[in-house]
N, C-alpha and C positions, 0 to 999 in steps of 0.2 A: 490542322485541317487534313494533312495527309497522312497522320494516325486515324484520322474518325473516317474517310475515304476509305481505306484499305481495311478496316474491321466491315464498312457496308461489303464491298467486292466480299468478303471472306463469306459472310453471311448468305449472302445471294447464292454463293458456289454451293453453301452449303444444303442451303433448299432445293438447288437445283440435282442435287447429290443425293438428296432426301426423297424428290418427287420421281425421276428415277427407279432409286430401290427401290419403294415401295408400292411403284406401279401407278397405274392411272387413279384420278379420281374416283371412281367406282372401288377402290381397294384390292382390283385385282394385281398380283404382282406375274403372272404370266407363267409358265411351268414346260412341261413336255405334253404330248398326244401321241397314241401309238395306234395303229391301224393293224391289221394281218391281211396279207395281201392275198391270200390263197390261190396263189397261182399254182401252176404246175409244180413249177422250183419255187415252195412254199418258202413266204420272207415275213418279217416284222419291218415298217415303216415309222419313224421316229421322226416327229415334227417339232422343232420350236415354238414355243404358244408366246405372243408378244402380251403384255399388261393391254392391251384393244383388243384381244380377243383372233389376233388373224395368225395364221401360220407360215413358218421356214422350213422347208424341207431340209433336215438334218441328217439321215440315215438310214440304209437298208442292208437290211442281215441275214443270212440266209437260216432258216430254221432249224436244216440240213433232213426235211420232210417233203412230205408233199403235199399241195394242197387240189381241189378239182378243177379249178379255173372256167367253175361255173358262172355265171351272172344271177341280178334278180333272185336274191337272196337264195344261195346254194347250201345250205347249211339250215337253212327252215330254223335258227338257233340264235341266244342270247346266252355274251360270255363267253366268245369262241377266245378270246384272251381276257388274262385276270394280272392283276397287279395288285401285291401283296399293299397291306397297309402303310406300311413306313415306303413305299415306293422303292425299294433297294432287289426285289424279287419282278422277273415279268414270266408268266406260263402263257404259251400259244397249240393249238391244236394243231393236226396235221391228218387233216379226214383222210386222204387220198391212201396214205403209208398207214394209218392207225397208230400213231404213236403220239406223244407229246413235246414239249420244249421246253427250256427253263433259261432265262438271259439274267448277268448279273447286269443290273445301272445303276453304270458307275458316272464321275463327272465325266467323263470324254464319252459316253457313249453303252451302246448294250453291248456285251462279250458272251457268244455264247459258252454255258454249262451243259449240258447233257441233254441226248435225245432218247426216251425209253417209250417200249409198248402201252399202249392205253388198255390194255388187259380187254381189250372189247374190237368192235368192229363201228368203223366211222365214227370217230370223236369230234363232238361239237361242242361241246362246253367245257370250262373249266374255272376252279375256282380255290383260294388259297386264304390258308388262316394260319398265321406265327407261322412252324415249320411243317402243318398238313396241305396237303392238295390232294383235288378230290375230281378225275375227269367222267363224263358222261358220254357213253357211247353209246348213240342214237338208232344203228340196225342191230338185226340177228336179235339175240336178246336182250335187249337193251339195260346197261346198266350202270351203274359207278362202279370207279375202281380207285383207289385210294393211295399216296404215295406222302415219303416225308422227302423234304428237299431242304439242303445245306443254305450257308446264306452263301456260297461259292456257286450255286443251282443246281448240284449234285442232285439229283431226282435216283428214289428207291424203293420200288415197292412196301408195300405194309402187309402182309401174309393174311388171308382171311379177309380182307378189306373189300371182295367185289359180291354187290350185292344186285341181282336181277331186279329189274324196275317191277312193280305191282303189275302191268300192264304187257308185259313180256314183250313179244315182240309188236303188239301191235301198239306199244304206248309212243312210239315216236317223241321223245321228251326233246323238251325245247330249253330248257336251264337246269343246272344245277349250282347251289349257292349254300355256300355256310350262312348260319343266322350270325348274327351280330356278335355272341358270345362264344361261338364255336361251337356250340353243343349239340348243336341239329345240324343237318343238312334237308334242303328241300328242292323239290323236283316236278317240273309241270308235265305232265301229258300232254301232248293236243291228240293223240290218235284212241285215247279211255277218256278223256274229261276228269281225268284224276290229280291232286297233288299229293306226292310222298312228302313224308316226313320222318325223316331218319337219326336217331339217335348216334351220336360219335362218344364212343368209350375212350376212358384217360388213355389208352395208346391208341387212339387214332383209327379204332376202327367202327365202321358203321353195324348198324345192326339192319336187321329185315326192315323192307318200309310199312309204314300203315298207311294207310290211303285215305283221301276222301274225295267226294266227289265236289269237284269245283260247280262255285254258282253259277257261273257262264258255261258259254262251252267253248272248247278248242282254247283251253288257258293256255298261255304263249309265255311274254316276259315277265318278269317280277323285281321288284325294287323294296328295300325295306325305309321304311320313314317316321316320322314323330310316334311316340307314344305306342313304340313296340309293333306297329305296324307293318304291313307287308300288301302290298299294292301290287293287282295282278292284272294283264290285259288277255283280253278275250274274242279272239275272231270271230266266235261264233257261224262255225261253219263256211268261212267264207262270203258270209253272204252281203249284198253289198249295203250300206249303208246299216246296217245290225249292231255294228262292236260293240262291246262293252266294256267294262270294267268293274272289278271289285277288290272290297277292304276285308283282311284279317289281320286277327292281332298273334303275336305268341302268346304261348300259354308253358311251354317247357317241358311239355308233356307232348303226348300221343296224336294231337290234333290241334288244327289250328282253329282260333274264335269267327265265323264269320260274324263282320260288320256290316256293310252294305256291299249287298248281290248285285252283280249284273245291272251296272248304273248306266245308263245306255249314252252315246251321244253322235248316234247317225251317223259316223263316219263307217269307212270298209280299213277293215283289216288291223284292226288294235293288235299291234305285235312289241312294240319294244317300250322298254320303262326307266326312267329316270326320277330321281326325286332332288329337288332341294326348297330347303327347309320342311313347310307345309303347304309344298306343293307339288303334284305329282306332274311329268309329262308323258304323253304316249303321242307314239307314232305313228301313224296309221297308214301303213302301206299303200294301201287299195286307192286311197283317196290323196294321198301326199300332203297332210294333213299333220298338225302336231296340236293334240290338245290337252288343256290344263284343267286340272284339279285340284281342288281344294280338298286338305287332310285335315280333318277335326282332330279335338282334342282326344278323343276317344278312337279316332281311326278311320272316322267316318266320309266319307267323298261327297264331294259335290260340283255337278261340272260347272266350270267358271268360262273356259269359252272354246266350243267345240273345233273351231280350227284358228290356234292363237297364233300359228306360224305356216308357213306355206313352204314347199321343197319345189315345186312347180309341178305342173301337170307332167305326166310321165316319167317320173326322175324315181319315184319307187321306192322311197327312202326306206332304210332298216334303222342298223345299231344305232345306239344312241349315248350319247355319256355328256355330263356335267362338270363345268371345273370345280375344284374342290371350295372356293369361296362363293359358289352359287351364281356368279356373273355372268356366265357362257354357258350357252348349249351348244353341244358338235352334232349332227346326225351325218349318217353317208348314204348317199345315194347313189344307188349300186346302178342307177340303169345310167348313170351319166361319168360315173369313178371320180366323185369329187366330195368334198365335206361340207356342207353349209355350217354357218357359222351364226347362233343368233347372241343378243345381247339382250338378257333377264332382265325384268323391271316388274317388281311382282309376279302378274300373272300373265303377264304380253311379253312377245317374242319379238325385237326387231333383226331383222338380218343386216349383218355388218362384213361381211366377207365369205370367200367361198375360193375355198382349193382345190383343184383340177387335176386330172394328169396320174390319176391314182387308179390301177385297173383295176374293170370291172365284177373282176371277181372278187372285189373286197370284202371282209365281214371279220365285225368285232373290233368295238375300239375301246378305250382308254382312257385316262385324264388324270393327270398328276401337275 
């Protein structure tokens, strides 16, 4: 009896060891979230993500940059921090100084690697593929500039790599992003209504952009999703209740396929993008507002419910990111310094937690 007693205990410990690891029922097993704090004495924010989706504040590091310690989104940008694929690489911007960052994470924590010029003036975006990084400097004339970085985070220029945005200075660009295989780089306007599409040659350098002109206007953030896709949000001048959204596909060439234009769904201010699976989310500032989309199988949108999630009235929400098993949405809401927390279920958003305490000049997050 006390052989078959002692295999149950063993048993039990071991489910219990099992549920655990592998996280809540939902299958998330819980990870890190990194914020950028942009403060004056610009830092990266490192949070513990629990399998429920809520957070521990873990760590703050200093960029060794500066950030404006603006509010209400100070950066007008998506991708102010990028986190390489294997999560072993984090790049953070340093608008204030014009320079970039590069952290190794490691198990105990980020260490930082090296801080260099962003070959530009006020850098907002950034974004990394194997050993390319590619930052986007939003005034003067606005442009990328191109760097390879160690897996130590040694960042070094690429010679040749800086190429002036289609829209020069007055393209005010809001992202810049590797496509999916490395071979492009793409770049929204909002101050031309243009997307670049830039060619990256085997060393790593970009060629001239080609442009086109986006189907909405004031294109903002972009996500890529199913079936080659690239999902773009659209202020549309500001105006309120107007946003839109639209689908392109790649093509590997010179331009991108549009799918469906400027899908409207009455909120203000379509600025930030996330996807999982075949499902897009956008944030809609103006309206604090987060809604859902359906991606067909060809790329095509369809709004499924124009405010699937709520940030609350005045909270302003921006950035936005997905944990990697599609369970959680993070957004930040810059006019309050805290991260709402919802929990996926399809195409509805429930909020499950919300972290605090985080200044208001945040922007650009994460999720690993």
């Amino acid at each position: 009896m006390t052989k078959y007693l002692n295999l149950a205990v063993l048993a039990l410990g071991v489910a219990i060891l099992a549920t655990s690891t592998n996280g809540a029922a939902d299958g998330s097993t819980g990870g890190k979230l990194y914020v950028m704090s942009n403060s004056p004495a610009n830092s990266v924010l490192a949070f513990d993500r629990a399998s429920d989706g809520s957070l521990t504040f873990a760590q703050e590091i200093r960029t060794r940059g500066l950030g404006t310690g603006v509010t209400l989104d100070p950066l007008a940008s998506q991708g102010a921090i990028a986190l390489r694929a294997d999560g072993k690489l984090l790049l953070a911007v340093n608008p204030a100084s014009g320079d970039v960052t590069a952290f190794r994470v490691t198990a105990t924590g980020l260490q930082f690697g090296s801080v260099i010029s962003s070959g530009g003036f006020f850098p907002v975006g950034v974004t990394i593929h194997g050993s390319l990084v590619y930052v986007l400097n939003q005034l003067g004339e606005a442009n990328i500039t191109g760097f390879t970085v160690t897996d130590t985070g040694v960042l070094q220029g690429i010679p040749s790599s800086t190429q002036t945005l289609a829209g020069g200075a007055l393209a005010m660009p809001a992202e810049v992003s590797f496509t999916p295989d490395g071979g492009q780089l793409l770049v929204t306007e909002k101050g031309t209504n243009l997307i670049d599409i830039l060619q990256v040659s085997s060393r790593g350098q970009a060629g001239p952009p080609l442009s086109q002109v986006s189907r909405g206007k004031t294109p903002f953030g972009f996500a890529f999703g199913p079936s080659d896709s690239v999902i773009v949000s659209e202020v549309e001048n500001r105006l309120p209740m107007a946003a839109t959204v639209s689908s392109y596909r790649l093509t590997n060439g010179p331009h991108l396929a549009a799918v469906s234009p400027a899908v409207p769904n009455e909120q203000s201010g379509s600025c930030w993008v996330a996807t999982t699976g075949n499902i897009a989310w956008i944030v809609n500032t103006g309206s604090a507002t987060i809604a859902a989309y359906q991606i067909g199988t060809a790329g095509d949108l369809t709004l499924l419910d124009a405010d699937a999630g709520s940030t609350g009235e005045g909270s302003s929400p921006i950035d936005v990111a997905a944990s990697p098993d599609g369970s959680y949405l993070y957004v930040l809401k810059s006019a309050t310094g805290e991260i709402a927390v919802f929990q996926i279920a399809d195409s509805s958003l429930t909020p499950v937690f919300t972290q605090s305490g985080l200044p208001l000049s945040i922007q650009g997050i994460v999720v690993k």
